[in-house]
N, C-alpha and C positions, 0 to 999 in steps of 0.2 A: 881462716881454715876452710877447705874442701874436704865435703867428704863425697866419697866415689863410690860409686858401685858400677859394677861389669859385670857382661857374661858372658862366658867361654862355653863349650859343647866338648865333652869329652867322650872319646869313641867309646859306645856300651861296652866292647869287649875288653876296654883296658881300666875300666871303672876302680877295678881291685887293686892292681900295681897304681892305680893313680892314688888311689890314699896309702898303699905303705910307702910310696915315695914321701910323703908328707908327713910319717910319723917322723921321722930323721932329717930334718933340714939341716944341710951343712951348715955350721956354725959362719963359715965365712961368708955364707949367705944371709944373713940372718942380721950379720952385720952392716953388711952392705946396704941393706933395705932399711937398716937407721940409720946410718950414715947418710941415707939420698932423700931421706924426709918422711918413706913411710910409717905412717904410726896408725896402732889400732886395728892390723891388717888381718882380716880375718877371710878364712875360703871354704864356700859352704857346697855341698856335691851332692846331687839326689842320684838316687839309684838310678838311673835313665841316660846321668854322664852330664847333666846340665850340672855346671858351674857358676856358681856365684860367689862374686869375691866384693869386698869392701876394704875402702883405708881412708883414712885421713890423713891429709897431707897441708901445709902450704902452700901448693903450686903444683898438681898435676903433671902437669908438661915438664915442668924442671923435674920433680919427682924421678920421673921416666926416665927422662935423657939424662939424670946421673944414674941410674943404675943401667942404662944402655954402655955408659961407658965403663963400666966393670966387666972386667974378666972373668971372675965366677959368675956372673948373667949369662956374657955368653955362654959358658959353659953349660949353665942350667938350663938357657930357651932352649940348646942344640939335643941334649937328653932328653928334654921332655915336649919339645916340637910336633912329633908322632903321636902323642894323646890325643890331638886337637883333630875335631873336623871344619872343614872350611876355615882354613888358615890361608890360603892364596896364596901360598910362600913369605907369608911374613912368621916372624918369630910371633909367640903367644901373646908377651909381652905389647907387639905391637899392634895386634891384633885386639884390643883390648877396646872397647865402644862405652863409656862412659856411660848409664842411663842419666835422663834427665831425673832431677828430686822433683816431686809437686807435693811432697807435705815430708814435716819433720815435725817432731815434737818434744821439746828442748825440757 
């Protein structure tokens, strides 16, 4: 198992709509993201727009590239794309930088 962490930057002015977007995740969304391996996925936001997200998966990369090929993904990067600073036109999803772990404590 992997577990992952990323961090996204989300625009200070849109801090607010970024968590009421997240009290209501589409259900088809929801399912999607177990369906393609993610478990344990958790998305932590400080008041400043810095995004930190966590999951545990079997395989990262596969992870992704099933929920890249979901139709409610796209839907959700293409809604929630504009949150993001320095995206370089990539969707959020892909935009996503793994940090390296250097300790765990099991």
């Amino acid at each position: 198992m992997q577990r992952v962490c990323f961090l996204l930057k989300v625009k200070a002015d849109r801090v607010v709509e970024y968590r009421a977007r997240h009290e209501n995740i589409w259900v088809e969304m929801r399912e999607a993201l177990t369906a393609a391996g993610w478990r344990n996925y958790s998305l932590f936001l400080h008041a400043d727009g810095l995004l930190v997200g966590y999951l545990e998966t079997d395989n990262f990369e596969e992870a992704r590239a099933a929920m890249d090929a979901t139709e409610v993904n796209a839907r959700w990067q293409a809604q929630m794309a504009d949150f993001f600073e320095e995206l370089d036109g990539q969707a959020p999803d892909a935009a996503m930088r793994p940090l390296t772990e250097v300790f765990h404590l099991a």
